[in-house]
N, CA, C and O atoms as a MOPAC input file, in Angstrom:
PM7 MOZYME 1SCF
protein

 N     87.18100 1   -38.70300 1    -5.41500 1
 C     85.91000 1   -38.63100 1    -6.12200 1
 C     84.79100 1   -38.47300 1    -5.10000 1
 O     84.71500 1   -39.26000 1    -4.15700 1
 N     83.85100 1   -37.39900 1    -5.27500 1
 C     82.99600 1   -37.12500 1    -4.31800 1
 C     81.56600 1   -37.57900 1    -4.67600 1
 O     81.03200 1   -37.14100 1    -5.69500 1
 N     80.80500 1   -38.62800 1    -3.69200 1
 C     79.94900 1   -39.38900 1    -4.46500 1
 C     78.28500 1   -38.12300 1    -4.02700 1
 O     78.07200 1   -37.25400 1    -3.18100 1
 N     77.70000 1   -38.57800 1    -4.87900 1
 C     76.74400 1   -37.64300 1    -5.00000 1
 C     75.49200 1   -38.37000 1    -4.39400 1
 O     75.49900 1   -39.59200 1    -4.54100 1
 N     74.63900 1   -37.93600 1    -3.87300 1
 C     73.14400 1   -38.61200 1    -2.92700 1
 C     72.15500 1   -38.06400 1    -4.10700 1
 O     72.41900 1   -37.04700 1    -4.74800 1
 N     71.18000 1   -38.72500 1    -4.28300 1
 C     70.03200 1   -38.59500 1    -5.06200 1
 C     69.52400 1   -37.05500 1    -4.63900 1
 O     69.29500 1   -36.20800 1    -5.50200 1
 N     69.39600 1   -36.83000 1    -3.38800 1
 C     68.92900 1   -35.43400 1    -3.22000 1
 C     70.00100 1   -34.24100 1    -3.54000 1
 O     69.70200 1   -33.07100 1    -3.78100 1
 N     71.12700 1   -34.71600 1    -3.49400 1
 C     72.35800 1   -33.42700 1    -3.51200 1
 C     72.29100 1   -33.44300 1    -5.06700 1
 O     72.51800 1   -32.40700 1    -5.69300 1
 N     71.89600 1   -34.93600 1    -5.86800 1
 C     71.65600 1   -34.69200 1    -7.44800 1
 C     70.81500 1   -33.66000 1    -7.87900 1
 O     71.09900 1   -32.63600 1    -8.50100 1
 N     69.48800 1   -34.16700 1    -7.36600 1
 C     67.75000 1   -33.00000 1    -7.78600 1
 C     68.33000 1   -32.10600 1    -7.51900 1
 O     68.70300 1   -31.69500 1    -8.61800 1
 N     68.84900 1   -31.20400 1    -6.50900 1
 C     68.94200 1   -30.15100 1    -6.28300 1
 C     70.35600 1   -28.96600 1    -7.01500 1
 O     70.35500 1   -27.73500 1    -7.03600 1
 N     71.21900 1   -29.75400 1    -7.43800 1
 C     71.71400 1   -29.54300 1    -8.79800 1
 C     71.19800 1   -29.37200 1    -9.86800 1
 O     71.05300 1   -28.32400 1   -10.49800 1
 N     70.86300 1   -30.53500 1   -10.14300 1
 C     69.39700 1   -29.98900 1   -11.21700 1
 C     68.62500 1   -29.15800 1   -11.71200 1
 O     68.43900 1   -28.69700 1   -12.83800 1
 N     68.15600 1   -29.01100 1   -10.62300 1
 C     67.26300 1   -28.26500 1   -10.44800 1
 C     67.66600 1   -26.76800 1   -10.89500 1
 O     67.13300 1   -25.97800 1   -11.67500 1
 N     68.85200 1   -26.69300 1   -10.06400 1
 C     69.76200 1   -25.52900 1   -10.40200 1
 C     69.98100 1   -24.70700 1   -11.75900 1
 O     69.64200 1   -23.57100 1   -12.09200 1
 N     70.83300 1   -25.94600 1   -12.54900 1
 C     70.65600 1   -25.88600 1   -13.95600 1
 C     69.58200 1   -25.45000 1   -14.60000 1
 O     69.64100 1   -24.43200 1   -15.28900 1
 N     68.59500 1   -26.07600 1   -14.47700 1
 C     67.60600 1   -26.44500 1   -15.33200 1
 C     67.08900 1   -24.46000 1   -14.94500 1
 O     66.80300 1   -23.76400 1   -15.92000 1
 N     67.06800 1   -24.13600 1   -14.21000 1
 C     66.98400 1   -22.45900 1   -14.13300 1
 C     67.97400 1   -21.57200 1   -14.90500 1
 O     67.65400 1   -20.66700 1   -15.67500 1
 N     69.31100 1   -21.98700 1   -14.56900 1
 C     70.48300 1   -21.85200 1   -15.28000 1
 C     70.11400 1   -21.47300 1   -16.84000 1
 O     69.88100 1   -20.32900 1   -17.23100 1
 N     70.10900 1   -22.49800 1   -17.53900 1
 C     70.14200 1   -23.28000 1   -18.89400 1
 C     68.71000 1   -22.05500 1   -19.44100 1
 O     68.84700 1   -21.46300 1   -20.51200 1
 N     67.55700 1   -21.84200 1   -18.65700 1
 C     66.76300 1   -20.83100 1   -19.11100 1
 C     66.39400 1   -19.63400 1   -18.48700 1
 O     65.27300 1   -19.19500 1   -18.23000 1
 N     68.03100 1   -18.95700 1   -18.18800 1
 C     68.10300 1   -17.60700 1   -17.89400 1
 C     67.44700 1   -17.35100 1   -16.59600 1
 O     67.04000 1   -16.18900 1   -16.60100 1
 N     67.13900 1   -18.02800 1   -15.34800 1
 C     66.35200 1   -17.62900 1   -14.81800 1
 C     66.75800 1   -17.70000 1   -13.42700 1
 O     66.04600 1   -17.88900 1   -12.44100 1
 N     68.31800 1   -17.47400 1   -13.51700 1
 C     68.94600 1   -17.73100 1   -12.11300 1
 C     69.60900 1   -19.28900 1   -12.11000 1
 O     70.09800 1   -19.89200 1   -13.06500 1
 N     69.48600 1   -19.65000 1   -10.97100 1
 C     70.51200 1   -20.87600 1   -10.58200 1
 C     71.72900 1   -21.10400 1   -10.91200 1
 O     72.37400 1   -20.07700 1   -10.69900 1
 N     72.36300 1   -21.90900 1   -11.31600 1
 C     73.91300 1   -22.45100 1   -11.61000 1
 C     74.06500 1   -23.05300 1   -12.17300 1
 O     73.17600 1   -23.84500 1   -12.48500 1
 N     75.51400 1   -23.11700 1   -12.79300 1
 C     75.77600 1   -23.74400 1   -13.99400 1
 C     76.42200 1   -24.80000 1   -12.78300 1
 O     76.65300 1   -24.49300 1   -11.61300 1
 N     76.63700 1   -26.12700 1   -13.43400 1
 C     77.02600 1   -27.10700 1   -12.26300 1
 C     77.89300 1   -27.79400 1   -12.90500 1
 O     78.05700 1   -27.57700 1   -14.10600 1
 N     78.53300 1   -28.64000 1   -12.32100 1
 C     79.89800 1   -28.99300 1   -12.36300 1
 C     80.24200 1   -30.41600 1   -11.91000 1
 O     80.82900 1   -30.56400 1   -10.83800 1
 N     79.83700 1   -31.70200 1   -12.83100 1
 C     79.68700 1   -33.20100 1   -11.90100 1
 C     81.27400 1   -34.02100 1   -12.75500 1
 O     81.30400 1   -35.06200 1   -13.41200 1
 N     82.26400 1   -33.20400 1   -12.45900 1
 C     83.54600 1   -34.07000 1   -12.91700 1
 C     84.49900 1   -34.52100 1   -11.83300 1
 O     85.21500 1   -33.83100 1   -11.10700 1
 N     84.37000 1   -35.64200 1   -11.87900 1
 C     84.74800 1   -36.73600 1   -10.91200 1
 C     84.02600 1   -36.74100 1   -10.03200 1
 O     84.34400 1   -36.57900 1    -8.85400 1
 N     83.08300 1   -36.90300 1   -10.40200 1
 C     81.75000 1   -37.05000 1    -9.54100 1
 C     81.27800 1   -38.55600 1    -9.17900 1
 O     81.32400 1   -39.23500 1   -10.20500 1
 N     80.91300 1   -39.17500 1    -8.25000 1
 C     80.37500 1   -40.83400 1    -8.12900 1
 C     78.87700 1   -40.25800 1    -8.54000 1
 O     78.59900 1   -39.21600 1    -7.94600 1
 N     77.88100 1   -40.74000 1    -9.43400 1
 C     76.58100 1   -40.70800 1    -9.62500 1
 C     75.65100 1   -41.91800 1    -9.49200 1
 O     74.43900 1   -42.12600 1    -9.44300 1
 N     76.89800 1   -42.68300 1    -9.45500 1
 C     76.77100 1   -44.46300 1    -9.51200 1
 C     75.08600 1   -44.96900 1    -8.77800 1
 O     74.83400 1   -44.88900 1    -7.57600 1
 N     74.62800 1   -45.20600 1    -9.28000 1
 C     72.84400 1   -46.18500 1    -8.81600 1
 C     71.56600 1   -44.80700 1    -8.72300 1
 O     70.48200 1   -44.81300 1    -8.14000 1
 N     72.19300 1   -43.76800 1    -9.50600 1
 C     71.08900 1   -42.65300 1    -8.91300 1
 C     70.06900 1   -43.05400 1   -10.25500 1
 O     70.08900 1   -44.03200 1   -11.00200 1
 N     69.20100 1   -41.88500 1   -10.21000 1
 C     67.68900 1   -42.38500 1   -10.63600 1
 C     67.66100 1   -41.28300 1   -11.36000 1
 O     67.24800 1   -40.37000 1   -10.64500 1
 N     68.02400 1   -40.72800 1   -12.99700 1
 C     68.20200 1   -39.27800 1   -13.49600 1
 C     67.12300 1   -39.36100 1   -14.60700 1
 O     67.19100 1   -40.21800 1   -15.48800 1
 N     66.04200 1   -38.37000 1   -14.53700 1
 C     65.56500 1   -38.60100 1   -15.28400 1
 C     64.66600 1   -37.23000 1   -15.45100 1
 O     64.50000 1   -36.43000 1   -14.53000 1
 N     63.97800 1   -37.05500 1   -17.09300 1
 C     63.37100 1   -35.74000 1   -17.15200 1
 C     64.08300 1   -34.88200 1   -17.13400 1
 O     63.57900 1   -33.83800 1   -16.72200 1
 N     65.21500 1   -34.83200 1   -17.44300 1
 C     66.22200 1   -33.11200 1   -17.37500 1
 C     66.89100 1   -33.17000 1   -18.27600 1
 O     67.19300 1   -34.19500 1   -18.88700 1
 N     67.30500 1   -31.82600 1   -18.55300 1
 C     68.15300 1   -31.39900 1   -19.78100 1
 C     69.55300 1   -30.92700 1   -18.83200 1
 O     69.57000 1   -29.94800 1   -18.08700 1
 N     70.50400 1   -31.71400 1   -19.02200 1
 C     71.97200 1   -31.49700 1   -18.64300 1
 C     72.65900 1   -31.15700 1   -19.51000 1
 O     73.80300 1   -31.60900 1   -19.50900 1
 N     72.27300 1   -30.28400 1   -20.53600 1
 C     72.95200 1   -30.20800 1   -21.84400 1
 C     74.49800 1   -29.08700 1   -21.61800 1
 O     74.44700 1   -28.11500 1   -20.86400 1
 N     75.61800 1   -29.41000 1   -22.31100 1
 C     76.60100 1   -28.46400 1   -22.21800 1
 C     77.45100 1   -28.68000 1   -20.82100 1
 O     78.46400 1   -27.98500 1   -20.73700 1
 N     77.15100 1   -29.60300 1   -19.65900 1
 C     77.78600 1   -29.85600 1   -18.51100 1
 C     78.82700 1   -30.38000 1   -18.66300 1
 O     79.12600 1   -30.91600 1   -19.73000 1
 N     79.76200 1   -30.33900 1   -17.43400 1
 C     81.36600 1   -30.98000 1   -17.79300 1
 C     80.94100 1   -32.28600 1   -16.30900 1
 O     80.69500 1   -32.01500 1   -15.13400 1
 N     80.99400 1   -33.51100 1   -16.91300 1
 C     80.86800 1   -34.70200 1   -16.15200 1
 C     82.41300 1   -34.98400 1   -16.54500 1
 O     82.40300 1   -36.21400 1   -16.59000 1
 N     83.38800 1   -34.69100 1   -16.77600 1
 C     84.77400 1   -35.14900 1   -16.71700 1
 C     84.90800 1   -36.58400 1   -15.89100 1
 O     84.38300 1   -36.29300 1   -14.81600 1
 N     85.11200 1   -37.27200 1   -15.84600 1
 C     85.20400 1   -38.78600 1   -15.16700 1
 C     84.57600 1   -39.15500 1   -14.88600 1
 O     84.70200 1   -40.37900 1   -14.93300 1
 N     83.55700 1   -38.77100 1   -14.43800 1
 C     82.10800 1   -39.04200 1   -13.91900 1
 C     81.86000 1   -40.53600 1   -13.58600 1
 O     82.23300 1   -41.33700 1   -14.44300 1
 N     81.24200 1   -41.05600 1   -12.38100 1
 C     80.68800 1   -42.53100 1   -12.54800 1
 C     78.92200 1   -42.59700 1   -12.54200 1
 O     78.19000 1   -42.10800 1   -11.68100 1
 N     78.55400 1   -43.27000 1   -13.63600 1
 C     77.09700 1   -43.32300 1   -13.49400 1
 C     76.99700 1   -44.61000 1   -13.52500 1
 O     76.03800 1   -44.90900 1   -14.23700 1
 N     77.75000 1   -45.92700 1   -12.91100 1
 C     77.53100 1   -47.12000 1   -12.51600 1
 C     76.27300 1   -47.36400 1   -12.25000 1
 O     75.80700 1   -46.60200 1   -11.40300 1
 N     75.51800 1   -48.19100 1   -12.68800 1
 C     73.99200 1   -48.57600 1   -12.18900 1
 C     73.25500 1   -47.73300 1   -12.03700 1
 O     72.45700 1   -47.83100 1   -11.10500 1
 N     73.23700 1   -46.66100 1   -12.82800 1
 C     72.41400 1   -45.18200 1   -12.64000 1
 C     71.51400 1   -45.99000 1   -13.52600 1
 O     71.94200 1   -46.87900 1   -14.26200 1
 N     69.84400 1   -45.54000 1   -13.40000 1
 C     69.07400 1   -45.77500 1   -14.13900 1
 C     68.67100 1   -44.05500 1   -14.80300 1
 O     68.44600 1   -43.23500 1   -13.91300 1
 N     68.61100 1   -43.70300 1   -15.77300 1
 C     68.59200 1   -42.81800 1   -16.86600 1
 C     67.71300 1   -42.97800 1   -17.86800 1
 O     67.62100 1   -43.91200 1   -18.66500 1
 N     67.02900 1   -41.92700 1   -17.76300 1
 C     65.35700 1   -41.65200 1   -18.71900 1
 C     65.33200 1   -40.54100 1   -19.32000 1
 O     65.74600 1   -39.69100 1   -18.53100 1
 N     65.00100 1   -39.97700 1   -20.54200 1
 C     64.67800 1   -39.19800 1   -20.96700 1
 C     65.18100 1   -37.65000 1   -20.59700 1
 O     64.58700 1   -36.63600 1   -20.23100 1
 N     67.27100 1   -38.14400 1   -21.01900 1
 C     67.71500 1   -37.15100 1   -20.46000 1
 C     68.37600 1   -36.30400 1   -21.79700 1
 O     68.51500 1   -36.92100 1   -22.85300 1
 N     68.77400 1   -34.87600 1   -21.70500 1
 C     69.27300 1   -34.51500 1   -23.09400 1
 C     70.54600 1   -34.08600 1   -22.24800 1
 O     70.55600 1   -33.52800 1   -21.15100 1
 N     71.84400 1   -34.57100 1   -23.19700 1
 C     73.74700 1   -34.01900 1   -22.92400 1
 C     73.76200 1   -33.78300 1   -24.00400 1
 O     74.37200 1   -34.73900 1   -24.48200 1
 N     73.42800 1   -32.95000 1   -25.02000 1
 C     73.76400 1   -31.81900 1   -25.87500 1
 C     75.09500 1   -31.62500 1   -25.67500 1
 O     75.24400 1   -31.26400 1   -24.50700 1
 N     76.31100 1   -31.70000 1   -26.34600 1
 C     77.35900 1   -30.85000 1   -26.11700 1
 C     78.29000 1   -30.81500 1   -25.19900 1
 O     79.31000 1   -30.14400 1   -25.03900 1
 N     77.65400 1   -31.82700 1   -24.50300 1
 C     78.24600 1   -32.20500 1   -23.09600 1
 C     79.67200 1   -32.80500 1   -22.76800 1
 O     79.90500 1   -33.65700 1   -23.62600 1
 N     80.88300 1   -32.69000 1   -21.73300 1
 C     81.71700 1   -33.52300 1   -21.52200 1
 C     81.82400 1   -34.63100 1   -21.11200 1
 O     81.66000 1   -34.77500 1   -19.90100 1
 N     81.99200 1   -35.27800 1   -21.55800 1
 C     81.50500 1   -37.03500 1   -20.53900 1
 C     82.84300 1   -37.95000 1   -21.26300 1
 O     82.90800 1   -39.16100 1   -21.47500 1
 N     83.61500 1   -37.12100 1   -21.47500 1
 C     85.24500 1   -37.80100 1   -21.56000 1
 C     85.61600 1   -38.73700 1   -19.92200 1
 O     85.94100 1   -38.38900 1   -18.78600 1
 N     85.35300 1   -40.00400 1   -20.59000 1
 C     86.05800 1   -40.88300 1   -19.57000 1
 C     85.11400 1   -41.02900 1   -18.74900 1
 O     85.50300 1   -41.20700 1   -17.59500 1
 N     83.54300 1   -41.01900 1   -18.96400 1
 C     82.16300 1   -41.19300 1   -18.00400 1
 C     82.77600 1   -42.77500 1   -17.83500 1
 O     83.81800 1   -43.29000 1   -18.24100 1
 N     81.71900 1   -43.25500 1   -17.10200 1
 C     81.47200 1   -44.88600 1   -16.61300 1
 C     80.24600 1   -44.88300 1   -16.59300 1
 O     79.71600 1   -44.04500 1   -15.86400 1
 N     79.26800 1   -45.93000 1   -17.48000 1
 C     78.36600 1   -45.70600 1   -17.62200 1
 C     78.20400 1   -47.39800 1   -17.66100 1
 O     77.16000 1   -47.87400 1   -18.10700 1
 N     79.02600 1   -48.06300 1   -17.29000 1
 C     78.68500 1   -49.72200 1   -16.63500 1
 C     77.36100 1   -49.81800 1   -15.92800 1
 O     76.67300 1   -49.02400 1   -15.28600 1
 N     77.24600 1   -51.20400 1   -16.31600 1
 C     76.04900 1   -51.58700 1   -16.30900 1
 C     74.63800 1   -50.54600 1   -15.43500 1
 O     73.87600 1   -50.76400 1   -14.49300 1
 N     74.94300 1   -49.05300 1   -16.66300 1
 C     73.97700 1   -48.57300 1   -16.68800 1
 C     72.29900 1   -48.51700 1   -17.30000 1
 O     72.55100 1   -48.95200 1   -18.42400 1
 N     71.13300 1   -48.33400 1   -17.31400 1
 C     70.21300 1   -48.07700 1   -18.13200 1
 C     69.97300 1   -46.60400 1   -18.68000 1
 O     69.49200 1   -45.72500 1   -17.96500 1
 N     70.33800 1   -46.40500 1   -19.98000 1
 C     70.16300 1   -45.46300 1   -20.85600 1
 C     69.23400 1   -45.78300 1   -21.61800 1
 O     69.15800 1   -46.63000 1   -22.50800 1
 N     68.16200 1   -44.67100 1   -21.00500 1
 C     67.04800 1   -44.75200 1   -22.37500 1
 C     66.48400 1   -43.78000 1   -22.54700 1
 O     66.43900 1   -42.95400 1   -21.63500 1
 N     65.82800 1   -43.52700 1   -23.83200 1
 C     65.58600 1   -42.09200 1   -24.40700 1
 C     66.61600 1   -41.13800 1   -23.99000 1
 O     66.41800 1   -40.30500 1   -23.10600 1
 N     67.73200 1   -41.26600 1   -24.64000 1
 C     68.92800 1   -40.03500 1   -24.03900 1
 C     69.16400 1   -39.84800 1   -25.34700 1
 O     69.08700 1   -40.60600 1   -26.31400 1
 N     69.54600 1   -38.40700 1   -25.19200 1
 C     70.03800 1   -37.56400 1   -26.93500 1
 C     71.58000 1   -36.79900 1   -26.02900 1
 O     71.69500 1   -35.88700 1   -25.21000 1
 N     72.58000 1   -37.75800 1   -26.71900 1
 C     74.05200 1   -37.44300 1   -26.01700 1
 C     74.36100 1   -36.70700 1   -27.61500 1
 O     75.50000 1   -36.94900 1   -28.01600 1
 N     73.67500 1   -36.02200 1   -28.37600 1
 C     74.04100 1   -34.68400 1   -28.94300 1
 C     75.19100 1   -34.15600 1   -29.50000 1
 O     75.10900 1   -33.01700 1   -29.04100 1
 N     76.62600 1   -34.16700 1   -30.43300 1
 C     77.51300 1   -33.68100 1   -30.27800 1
 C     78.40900 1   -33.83600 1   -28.35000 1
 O     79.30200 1   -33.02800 1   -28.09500 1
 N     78.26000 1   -34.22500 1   -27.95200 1
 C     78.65000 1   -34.73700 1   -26.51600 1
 C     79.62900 1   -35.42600 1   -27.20100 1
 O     79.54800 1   -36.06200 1   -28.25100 1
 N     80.95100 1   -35.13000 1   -26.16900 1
 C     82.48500 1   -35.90300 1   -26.58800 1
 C     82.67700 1   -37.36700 1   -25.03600 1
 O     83.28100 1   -37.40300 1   -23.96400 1
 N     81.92000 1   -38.16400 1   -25.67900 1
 C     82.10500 1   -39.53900 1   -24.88500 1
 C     83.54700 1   -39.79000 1   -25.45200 1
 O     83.29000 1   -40.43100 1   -26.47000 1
 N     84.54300 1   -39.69900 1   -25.41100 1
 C     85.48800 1   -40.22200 1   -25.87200 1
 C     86.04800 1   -40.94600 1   -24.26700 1
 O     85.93600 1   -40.43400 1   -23.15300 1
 N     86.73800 1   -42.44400 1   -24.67600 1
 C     86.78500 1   -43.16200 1   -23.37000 1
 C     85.82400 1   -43.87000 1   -22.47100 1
 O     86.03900 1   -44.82600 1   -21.72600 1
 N     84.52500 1   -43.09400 1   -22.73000 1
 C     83.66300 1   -43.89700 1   -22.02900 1
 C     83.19800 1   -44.53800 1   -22.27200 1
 O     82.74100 1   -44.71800 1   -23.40000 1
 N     83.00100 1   -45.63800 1   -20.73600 1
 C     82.35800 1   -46.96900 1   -20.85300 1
 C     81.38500 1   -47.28400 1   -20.75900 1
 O     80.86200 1   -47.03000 1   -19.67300 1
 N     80.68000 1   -47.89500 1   -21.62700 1
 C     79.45700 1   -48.61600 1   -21.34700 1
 C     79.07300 1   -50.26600 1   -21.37700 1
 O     77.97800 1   -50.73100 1   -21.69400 1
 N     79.79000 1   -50.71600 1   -21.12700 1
 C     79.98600 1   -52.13800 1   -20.65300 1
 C     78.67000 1   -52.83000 1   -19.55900 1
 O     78.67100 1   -52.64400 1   -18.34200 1
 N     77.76800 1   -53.51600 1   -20.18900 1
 C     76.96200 1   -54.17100 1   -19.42300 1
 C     75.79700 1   -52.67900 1   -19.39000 1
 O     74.86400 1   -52.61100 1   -18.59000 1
 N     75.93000 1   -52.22300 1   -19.82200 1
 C     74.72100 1   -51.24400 1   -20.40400 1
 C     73.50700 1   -51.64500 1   -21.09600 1
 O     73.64600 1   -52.49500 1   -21.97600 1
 N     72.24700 1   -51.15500 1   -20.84300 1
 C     71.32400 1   -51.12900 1   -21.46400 1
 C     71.10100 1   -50.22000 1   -22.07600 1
 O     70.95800 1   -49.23400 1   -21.35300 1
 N     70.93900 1   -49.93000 1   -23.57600 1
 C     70.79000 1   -48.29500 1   -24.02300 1
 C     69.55800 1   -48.68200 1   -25.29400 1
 O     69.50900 1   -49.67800 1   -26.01700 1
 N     68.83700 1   -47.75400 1   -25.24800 1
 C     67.87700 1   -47.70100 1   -26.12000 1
 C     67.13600 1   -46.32200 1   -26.31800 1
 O     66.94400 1   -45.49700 1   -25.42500 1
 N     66.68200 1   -46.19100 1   -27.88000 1
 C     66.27400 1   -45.27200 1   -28.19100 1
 C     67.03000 1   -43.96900 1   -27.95000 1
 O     66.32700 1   -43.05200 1   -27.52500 1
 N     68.98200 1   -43.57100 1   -28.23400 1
 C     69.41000 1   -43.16500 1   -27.51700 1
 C     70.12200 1   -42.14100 1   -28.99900 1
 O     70.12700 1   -42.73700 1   -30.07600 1
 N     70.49400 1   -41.15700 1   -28.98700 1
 C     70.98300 1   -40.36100 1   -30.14700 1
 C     72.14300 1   -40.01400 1   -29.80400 1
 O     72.32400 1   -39.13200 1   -28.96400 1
 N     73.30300 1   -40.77700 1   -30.51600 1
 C     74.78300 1   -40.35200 1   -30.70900 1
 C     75.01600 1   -39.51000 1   -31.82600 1
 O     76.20700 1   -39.55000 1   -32.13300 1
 N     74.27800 1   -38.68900 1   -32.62700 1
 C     74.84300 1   -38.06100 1   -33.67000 1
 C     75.98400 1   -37.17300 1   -32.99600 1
 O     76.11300 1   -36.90200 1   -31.80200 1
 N     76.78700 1   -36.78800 1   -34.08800 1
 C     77.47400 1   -36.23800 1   -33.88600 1
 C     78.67900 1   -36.41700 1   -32.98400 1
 O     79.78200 1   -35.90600 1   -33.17700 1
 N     78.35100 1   -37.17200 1   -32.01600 1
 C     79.28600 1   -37.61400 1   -30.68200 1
 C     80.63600 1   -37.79700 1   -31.12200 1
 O     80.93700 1   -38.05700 1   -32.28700 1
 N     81.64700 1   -37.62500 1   -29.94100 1
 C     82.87400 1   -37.82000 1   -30.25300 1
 C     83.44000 1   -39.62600 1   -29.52900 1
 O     84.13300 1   -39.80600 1   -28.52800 1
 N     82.86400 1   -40.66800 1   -30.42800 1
 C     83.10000 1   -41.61300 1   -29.43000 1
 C     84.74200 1   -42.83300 1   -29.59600 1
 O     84.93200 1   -44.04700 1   -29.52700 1
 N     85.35200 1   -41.95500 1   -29.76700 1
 C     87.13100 1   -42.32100 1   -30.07600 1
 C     86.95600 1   -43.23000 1   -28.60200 1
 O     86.39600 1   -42.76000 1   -27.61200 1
 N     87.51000 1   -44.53100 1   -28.65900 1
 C     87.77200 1   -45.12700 1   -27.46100 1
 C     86.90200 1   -45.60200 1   -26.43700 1
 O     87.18900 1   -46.10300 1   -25.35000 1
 N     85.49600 1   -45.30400 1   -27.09100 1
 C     84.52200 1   -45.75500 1   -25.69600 1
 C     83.94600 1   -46.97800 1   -26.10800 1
 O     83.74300 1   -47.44500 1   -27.23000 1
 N     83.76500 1   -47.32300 1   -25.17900 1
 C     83.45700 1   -49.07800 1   -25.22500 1
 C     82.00300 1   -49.63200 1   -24.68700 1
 O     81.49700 1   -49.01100 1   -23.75300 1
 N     81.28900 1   -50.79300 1   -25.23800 1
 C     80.35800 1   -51.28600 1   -24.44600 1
 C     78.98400 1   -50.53100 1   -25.40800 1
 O     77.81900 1   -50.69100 1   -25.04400 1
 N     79.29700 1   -49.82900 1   -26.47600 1
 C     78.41600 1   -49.35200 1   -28.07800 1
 C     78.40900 1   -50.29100 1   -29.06100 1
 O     79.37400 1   -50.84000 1   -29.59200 1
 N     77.35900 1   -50.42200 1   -29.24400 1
 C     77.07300 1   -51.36100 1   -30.69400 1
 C     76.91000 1   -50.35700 1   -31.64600 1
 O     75.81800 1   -49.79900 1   -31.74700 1
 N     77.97200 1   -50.01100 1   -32.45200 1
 C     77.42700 1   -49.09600 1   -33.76000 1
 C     77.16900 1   -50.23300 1   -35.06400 1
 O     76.76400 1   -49.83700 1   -36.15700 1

């Protein structure tokens, strides 16, 4: 698992976020990724494959995963807030010791994920 630095994050991002509106950059790719304590916030990651992903102690603001893969994320004692996880297939993932608020699961595929108060 290859852990990711706050700057090697933005600049992914960043990527996308050109990507996502036709305007160049890259489609990106964070499966089995460590994201664990980063600071994500203000972006649309919608449609990305986070396949295993760890967002351990990531603090998370006002992010949109539309559609997204996040089968088997780790999202322990993360802060989720204002996130719209969209049709996004969380199936498996954890959120254990999570803070989540103001956060939109419609649609989601959440078979097996843990640490949700529905």
């Amino acid at each position: 698992m290859k852990r990711i630095t706050q700057d090697e994050f933005n600049k992914m991002a960043e990527d996308y976020q050109l990507y996502l509106w036709g305007r160049g950059g890259k489609k990106c790719d964070f499966s089995n990724m460590d994201l664990s304590g980063l600071v994500i916030s203000n972006v649309n990651l919608s449609y990305i494959n986070a396949y295993r992903a760890k967002f351990i102690g990531a603090k998370l603001s006002n992010v949109i995963l539309i559609g997204a893969d996040l089968v088997r994320c780790d999202f322990s004692s993360s802060t989720c807030n204002r996130f719209v996880f969209r049709n996004a297939d969380l199936s498996n993932a954890k959120f254990v010791d999570s803070r989540i608020s103001y956060t939109d699961f419609t649609g989601s595929k959440l078979t097996g994920a843990i640490g949700i108060k529905k």
